[in-house]
N, C-alpha and C positions, 0 to 999 in steps of 0.2 A: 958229358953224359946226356942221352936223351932218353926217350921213355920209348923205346924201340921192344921195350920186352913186354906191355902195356897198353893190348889196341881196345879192349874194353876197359873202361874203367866206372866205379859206380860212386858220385857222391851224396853219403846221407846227411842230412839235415833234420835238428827238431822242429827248428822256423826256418817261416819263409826267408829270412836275413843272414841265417849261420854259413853260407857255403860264401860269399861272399866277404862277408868278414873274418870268416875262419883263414881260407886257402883260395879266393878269387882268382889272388896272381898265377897260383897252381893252374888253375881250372884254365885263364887266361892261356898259358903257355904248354899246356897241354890241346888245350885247339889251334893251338898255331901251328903244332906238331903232327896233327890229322889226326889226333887219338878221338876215338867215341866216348864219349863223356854221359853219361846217365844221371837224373837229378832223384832223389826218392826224400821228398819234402811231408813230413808228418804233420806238422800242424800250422797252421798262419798265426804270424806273430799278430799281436794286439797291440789297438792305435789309441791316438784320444780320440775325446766324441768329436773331436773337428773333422775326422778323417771317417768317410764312410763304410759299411763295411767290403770286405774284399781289398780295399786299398792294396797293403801289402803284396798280396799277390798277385795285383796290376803291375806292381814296384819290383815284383820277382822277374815279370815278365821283361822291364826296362834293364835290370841289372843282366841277364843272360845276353841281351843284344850287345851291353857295354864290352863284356866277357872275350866276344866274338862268337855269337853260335849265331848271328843274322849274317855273319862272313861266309857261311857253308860249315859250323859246326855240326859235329854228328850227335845225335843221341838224344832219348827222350826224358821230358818231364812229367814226373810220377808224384800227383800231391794227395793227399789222405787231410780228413777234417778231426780228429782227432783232437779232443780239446787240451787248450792250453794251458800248462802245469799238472798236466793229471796223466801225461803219458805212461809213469811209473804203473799206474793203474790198467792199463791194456798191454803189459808185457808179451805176453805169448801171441796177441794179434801182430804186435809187430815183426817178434821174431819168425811168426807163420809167412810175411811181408819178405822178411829177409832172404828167407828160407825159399823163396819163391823166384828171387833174384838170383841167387846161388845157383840154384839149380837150370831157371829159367837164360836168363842174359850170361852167365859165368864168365862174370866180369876177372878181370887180371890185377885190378888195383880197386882196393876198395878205401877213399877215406871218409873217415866218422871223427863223432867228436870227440876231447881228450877222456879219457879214464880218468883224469883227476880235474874235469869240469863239475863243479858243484851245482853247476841249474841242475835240478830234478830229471827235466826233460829232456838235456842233452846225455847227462850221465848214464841213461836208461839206455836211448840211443849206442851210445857207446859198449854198453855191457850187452845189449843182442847182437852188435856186430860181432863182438867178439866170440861169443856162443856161433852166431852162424857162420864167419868165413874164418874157418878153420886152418886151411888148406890155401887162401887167396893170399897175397901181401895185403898188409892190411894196414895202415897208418891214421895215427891221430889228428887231426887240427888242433890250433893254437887260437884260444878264446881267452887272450891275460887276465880280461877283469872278470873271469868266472874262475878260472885258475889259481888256487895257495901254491899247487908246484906244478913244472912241467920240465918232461926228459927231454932236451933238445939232441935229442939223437938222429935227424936226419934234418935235411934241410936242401929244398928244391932254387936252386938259383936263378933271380929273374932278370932280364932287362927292363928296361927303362920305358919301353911300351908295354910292358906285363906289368908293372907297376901302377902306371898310369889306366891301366884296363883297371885295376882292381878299384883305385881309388874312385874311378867315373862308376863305376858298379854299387859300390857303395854308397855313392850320393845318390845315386835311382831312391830311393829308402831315404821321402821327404819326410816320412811320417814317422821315423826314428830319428831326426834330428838330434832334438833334443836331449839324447843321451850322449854320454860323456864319448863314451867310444868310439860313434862316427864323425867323430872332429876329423877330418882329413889332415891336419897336421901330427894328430898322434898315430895316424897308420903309415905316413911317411915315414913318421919317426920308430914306428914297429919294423918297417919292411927295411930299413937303412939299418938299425938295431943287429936285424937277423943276418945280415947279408955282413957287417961286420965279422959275426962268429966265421964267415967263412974267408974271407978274402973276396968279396964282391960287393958291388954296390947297395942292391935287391937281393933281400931271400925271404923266404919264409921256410918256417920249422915246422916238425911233427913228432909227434912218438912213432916209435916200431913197434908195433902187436905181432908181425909177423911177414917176413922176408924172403917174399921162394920168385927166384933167378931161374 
């Protein structure tokens, strides 16, 4: 299966670092696909004082080339300053954001982060998507260490260079080292994980909010 039914697609993020830790290998293997890929990045994650500011979103810029959007990917990046942890607090600005895209870009796939992400600000994220793309397919990313559960109901199959995309993507993001999650051996071990559930090497999951063919 490919994503033949899916020539826009929009991914939302609360930070600069969720689209690539979430569904990278997605992103990755949907540009190799020629699909246009749209970024809409709400807030820039926070560094330590070693890291000056903006960092991250220098590191956003290195992760997207990893991805392949310096190969001839399509689509643009949309970033908002929107501070960090408080997204919950600007709801209706976002969803107005959303609502804007919908109508505007009227993308074919839209992914956000899971419904049952506990950060604050992915959660939020998550619930105006849902509010605004009614009528889009619309699929969750998988963020484990923010996750108590997740519906592993769909799941995009990668090769071995869409893997490899996500994982170099990932390491662009010096400045999140330090966290437990971007060990590159536990996202192998994520992506090897998913790709078991199906009979393939690479996968990565989602939830389905909604499925229109």
């Amino acid at each position: 299966m490919s994503f033949n039914d899916f020539g826009k697609v929009l991914v939302l993020a609360a930070h600069t670092d969720d689209v690539e830790f979430g569904c990278g290998g997605t992103v990755a293997r949907l540009l190799e696909e020629n699909r246009e890929v749209h970024y809409a990045v709400f807030s820039e994650m926070t560094t330590s004082r070693d890291y000056p500011p903006g960092t991250t979103s220098r590191e956003l810029g290195a992760a997207r080339k990893a991805l392949g959007f310096a190969d001839g990917g399509r689509g643009r990046l949309n970033t908002w300053n929107f501070p960090i942890r408080k997204l919950p607090t600007f709801r209706q600005e976002i969803l107005d954001i959303l609502i804007d895209f919908r109508d505007g870009l009227k993308p074919d796939l839209v992914l956000a982060p899971s419904l049952h992400d506990t950060h604050q600000d992915h959660h939020t994220i998550a619930e105006e998507a849902v509010r605004a793309f009614r009528r889009q397919t619309l699929l969750g990313y998988e963020c484990p260490w923010n996750n108590f559960t997740f519906d592993y109901q769909a799941f995009v199959r990668l090769d071995e260079k869409q893997a490899k995309a996500k994982i170099a993507a990932c390491c662009c993001y010096n400045s999140q080292q330090h966290r437990a999650f971007t060990d590159a051996d536990f996202i192998w071990g994520q992506l090897r994980a998913r790709g078991q559930m199906v009979g393939t090497e690479y996968a990565e999951a989602f939830e389905v909010y909604r499925w229109s063919i």
